[in-house]
C-alpha positions in Angstrom: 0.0 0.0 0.0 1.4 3.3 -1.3 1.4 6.7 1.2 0.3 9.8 -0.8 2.7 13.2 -0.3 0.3 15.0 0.7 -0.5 12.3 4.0 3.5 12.1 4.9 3.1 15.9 4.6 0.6 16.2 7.0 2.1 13.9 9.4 5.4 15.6 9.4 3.7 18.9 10.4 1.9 16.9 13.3 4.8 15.1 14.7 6.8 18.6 14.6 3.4 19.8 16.6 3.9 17.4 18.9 7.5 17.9 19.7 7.1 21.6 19.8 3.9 21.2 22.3 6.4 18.4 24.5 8.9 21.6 24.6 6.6 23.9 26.1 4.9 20.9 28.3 8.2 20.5 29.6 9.8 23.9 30.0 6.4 24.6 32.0 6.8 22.0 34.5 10.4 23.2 35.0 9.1 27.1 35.8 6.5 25.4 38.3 9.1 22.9 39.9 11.8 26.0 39.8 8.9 28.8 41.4 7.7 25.5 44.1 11.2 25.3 45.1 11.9 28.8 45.6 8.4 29.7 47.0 9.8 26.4 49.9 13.1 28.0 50.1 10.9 31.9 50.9 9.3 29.6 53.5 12.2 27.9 54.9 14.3 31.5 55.3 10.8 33.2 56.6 10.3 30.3 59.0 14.1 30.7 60.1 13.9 34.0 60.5 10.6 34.1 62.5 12.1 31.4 64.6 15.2 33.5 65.5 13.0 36.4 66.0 11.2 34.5 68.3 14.0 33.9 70.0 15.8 37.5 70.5 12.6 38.9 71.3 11.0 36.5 73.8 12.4 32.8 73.3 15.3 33.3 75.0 13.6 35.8 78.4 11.1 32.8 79.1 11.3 29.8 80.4 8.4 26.9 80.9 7.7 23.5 82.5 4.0 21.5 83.2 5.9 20.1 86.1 4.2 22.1 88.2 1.5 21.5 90.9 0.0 23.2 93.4 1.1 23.3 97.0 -0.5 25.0 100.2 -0.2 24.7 104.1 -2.1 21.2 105.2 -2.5 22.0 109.3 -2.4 19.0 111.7 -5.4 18.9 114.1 -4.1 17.5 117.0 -4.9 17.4 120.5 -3.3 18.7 123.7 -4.9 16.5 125.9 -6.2 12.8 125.6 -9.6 11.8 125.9 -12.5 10.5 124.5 -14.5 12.0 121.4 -17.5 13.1 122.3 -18.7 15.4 119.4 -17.4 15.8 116.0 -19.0 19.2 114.3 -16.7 19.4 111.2 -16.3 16.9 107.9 -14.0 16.4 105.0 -14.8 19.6 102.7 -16.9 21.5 105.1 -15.6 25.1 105.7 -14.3 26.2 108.9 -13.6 30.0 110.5 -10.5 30.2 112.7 -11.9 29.2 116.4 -14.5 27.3 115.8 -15.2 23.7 117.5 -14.2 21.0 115.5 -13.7 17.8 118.6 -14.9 18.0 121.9 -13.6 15.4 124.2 -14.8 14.2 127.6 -14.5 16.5 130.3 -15.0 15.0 133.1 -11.5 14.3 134.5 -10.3 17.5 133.4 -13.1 19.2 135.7 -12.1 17.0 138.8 -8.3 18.2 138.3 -9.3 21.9 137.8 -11.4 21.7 141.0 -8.6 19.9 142.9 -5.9 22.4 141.9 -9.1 25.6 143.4 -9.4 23.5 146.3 -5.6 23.8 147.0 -4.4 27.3 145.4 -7.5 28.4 148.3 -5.8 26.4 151.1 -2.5 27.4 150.1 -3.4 31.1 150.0 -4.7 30.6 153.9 -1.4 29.2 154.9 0.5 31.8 153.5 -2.2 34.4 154.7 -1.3 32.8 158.5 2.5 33.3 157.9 2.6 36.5 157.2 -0.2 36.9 160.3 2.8 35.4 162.1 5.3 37.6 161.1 3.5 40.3 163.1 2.7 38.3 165.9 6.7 37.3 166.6 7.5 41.4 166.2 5.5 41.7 168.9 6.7 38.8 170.8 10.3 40.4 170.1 9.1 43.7 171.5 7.7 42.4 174.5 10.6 40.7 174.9 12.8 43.5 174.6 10.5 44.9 177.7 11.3 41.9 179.5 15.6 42.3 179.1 15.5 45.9 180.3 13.5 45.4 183.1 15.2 42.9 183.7 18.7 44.8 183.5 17.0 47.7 185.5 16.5 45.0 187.9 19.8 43.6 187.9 21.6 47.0 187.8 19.9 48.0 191.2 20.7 45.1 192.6 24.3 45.1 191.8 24.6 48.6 193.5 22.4 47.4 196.7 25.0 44.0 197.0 27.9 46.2 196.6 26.6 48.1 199.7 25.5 44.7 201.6 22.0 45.5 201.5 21.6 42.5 199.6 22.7 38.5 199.3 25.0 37.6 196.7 22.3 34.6 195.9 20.0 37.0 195.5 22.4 38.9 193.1 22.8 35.4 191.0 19.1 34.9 190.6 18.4 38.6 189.0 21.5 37.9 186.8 19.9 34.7 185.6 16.8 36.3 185.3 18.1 38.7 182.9 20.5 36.2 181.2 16.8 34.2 180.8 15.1 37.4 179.1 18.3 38.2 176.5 18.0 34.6 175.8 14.1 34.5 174.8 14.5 37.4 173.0 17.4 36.0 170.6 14.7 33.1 170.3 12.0 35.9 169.1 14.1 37.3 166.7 15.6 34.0 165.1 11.4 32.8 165.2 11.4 36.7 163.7 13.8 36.7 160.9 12.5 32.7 160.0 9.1 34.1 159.3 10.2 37.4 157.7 12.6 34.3 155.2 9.1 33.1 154.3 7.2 36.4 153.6 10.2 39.3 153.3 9.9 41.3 149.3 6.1 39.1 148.7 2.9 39.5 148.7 0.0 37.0 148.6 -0.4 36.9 144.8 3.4 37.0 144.6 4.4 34.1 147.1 6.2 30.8 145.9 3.7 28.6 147.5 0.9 30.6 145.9 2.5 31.1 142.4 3.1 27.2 142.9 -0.8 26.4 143.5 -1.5 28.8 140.8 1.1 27.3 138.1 -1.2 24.1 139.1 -4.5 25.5 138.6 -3.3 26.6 135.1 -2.5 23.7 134.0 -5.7 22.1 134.8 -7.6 25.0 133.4 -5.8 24.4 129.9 -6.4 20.9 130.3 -9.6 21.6 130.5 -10.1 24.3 127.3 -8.4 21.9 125.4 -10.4 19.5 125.5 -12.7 21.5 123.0 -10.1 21.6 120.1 -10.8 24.6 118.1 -9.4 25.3 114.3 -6.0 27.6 114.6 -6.9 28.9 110.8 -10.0 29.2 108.1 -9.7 26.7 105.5 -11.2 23.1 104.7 -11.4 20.1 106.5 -9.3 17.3 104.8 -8.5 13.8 105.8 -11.1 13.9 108.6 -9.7 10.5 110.6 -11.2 10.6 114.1 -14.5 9.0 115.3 -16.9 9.5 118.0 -16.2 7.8 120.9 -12.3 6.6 120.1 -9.6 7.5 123.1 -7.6 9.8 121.6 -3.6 10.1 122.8 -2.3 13.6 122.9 -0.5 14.2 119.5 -2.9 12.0 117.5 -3.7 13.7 113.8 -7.4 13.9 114.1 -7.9 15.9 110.5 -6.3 18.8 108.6 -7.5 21.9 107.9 -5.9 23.5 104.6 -6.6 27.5 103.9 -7.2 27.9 100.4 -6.0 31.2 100.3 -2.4 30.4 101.5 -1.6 28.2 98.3 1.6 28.5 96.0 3.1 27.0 93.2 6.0 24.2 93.0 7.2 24.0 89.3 10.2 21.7 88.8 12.4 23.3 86.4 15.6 21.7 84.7 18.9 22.9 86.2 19.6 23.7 82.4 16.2 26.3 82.3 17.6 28.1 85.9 20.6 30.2 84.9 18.6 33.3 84.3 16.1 33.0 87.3 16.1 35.5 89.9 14.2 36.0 93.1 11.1 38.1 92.1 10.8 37.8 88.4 7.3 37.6 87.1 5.5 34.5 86.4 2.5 33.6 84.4 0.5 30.3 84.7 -2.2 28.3 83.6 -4.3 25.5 85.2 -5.6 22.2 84.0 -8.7 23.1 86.2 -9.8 26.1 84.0 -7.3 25.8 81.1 -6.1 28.3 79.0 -9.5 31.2 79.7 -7.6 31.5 83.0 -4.4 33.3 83.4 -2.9 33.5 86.8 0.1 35.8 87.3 2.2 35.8 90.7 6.2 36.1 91.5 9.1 33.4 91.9 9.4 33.6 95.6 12.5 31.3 96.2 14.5 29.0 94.0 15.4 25.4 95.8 18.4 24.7 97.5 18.3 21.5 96.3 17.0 18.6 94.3 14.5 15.8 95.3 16.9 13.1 95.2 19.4 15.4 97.5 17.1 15.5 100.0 15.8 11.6 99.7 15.4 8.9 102.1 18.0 7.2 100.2 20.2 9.5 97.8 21.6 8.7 94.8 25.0 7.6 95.0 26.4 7.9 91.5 30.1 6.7 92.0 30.1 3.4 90.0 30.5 2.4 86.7 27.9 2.4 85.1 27.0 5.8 85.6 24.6 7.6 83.4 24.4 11.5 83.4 20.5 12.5 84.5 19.6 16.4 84.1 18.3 17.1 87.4 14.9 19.1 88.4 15.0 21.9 91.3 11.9 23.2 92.8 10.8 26.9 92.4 8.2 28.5 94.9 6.2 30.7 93.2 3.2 33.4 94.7 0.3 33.7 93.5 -1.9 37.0 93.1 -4.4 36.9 96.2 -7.3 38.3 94.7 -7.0 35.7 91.5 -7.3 32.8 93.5 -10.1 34.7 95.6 -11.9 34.5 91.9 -10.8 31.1 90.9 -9.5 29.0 93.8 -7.2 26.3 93.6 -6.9 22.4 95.2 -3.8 21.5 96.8 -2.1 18.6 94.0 -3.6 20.4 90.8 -1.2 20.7 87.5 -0.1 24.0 86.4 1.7 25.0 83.4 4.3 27.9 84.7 5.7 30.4 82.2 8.9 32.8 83.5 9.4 36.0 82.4 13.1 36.8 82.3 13.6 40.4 81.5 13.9 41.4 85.0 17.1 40.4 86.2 18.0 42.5 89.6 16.9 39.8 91.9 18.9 37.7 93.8 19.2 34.0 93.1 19.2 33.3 97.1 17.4 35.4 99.8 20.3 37.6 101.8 18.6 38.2 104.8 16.0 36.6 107.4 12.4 37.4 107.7 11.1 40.0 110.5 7.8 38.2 110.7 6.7 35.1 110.8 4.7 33.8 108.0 2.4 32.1 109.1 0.9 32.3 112.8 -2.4 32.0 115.0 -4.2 33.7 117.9 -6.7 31.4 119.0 -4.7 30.0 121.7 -3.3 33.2 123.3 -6.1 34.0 125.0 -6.4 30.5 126.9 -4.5 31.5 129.7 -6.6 34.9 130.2 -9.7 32.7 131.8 -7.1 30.8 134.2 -5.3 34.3 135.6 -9.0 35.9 136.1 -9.6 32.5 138.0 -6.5 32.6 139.7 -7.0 36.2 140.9 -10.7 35.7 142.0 -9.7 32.6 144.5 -7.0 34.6 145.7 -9.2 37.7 146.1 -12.1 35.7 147.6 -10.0 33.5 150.3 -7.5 36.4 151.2 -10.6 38.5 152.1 -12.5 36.1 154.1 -9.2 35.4 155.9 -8.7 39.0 156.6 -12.7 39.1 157.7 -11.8 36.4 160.0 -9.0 38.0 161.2 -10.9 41.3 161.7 -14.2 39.8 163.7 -12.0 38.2 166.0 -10.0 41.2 167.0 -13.6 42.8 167.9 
């Protein structure tokens, strides 16, 4: 079969058509692959240089962990005295004011003591009352026997002068000299009885006595015994780890249930000894909870940076002198304070995560604190005024029994 010239013609032309159009095709695709690669280059240098940007402006003045969790103050209730439960007015989560009831144990052997130690500060304060009664009685013992040695000497005197003339007997002479010898002699007794009693009472008064301040110390005691049988929360906060039970004999010490005050809380983030370098006392902080996530911001202060890692202060520390030693990039803990009024808003649970953000810009803190605190940090004043009851106590008995006496003392001199 013959081919015309005007059909190898005409496929000629195509085939050049073809080749031409594979050209383009293919000088198109190297444009596009050329533009793709140096739009990914833009994006490589762009990302680069955001990322360094990042890093001169703010990556390198913060530093972060999610080891962090939140701490607070978890007080011990424990009592002074032992007893038995009576009464239990407080449970896990309820919230307690500072001084309110919480345990009451029995008080019946506390009451018997307290009125033991009355019944003896009031007999005590009569027995003193009597000595210093007999401090006056022996001054005027010793006067009277100072009456008694000069008449006595008078008498002796004239009848020395009468036995020099003879009037007199010598024996009679002897007996007026042991007569007077007899009166110096009771009167030394007087003043020793004197100055023994004086010992007893000399620079005191009633309230000020030993024997009295003894008594007194006793009644105290009982008295505190006593108010502390009601055991009373020392802060407001909530009851955790409620453990006691009515009617269980409780031993002075025992940990009946805490009581943790919410608005005392911190932070503890762990932070790599590699992240610390730039930390300073003071620097801000800002921090997120799992609790509320990321629509609450908390802001507060780095308050201390840790003297030392967990494993320093372990049970058993790490003793990393063998052979087969493996290098471990260690953790320190960081206090950190938060804003008052924030956690007033949104409160925190002792134990929650937190994810702690440092701002480093500010660097004129100091890495450790340089001097000691003024005032303590943390304190209570429910207990100060325990021993106020047992001095009006103490003063009444002492009033009341010293006056009788005194009464007593009076109608019979009438």
């Amino acid at each position: 079969m013959t081919t015309s010239p005007t059909a190898s013609a005409d496929q000629q032309q195509t085939s050049q058509k073809t080749q031409e159009q594979d050209a383009q095709d293919d000088k198109r695709r190297k444009g596009k692959r050329r533009l793709w690669l140096t739009l990914l280059l833009l994006v490589v240098v762009l990302a680069a240089i955001a990322v360094g940007a990042w890093y001169y402006l703010y990556g390198r003045w913060s530093e972060a962990t999610d080891d962090a969790y939140v701490g607070g103050n978890q007080v011990q209730i424990t009592p002074e005295t032992g007893g038995t439960v009576t009464s239990i007015t407080a449970d896990d989560g309820d919230y307690v004011a500072k001084g309110q009831v919480l345990v009451s144990l029995d008080r019946s052997d506390a009451q018997i003591a307290l009125e033991s130690a009355e019944a003896n500060l009031a007999q005590t304060v009569r027995q003193v009352r009597g000595l210093y009664s007999n401090v006056d009685q022996y001054k005027a013992e010793v006067e009277t026997r100072k009456v008694d040695v000069q008449r006595a000497q008078a008498d002796y005197d004239r009848r020395r002068k009468l036995a020099d003339k003879g009037a007199i007997s010598q024996e009679e002479l002897i007996h007026a000299r042991e007569t007077l010898l007899s009166a110096k002699s009771a009167l030394i007794g007087a003043e020793q009885q004197l100055n023994t009693s004086l010992a007893l009472t000399d620079n005191t008064e009633v309230a000020s006595h030993p024997q009295v301040m003894a008594a007194a110390a006793q009644v105290r005691q009982a008295y505190l015994d006593q108010v502390r049988s009601t055991i009373v929360a020392p802060v407001s906060g909530y009851v955790a780890q409620r453990s006691v039970q009515v009617g269980q004999r409780v031993a002075s010490g025992t940990t009946l249930m805490a009581v943790v005050p919410l608005d005392q809380v911190w932070v503890d983030a762990n932070f790599k000894e590699t992240q610390l370098g730039s930390m300073r006392i003071g620097q801000p902080v800002t921090l997120v909870s799992d609790l509320y996530g990321d629509d609450v911001t908390y802001h507060g202060t780095i308050e201390n940076l840790g003297v030392g890692t967990g494993s320093a202060f372990s049970a058993l520390p790490a003793q990393n002198a063998t052979g087969n030693w493996i290098k471990i990039v260690q953790r320190l803990p960081v206090r950190i304070q938060l804003d008052p009024q924030e956690l007033e808003a949104y409160p925190l649970r002792i134990g929650l995560s937190m994810t702690v953000d440092v701002d480093l810009h500010h660097k004129d803190g100091v890495l450790l604190p340089d001097r000691s605190r003024e005032q303590p940090r943390y304190e209570t004043d429910v207990y100060a005024q325990q021993l106020a009851g047992a001095n009006a106590l103490i003063e009444k008995l002492i009033e009341d029994n010293g006056r009788q006496l005194a009464q007593s003392a009076s109608g019979a001199k009438d």
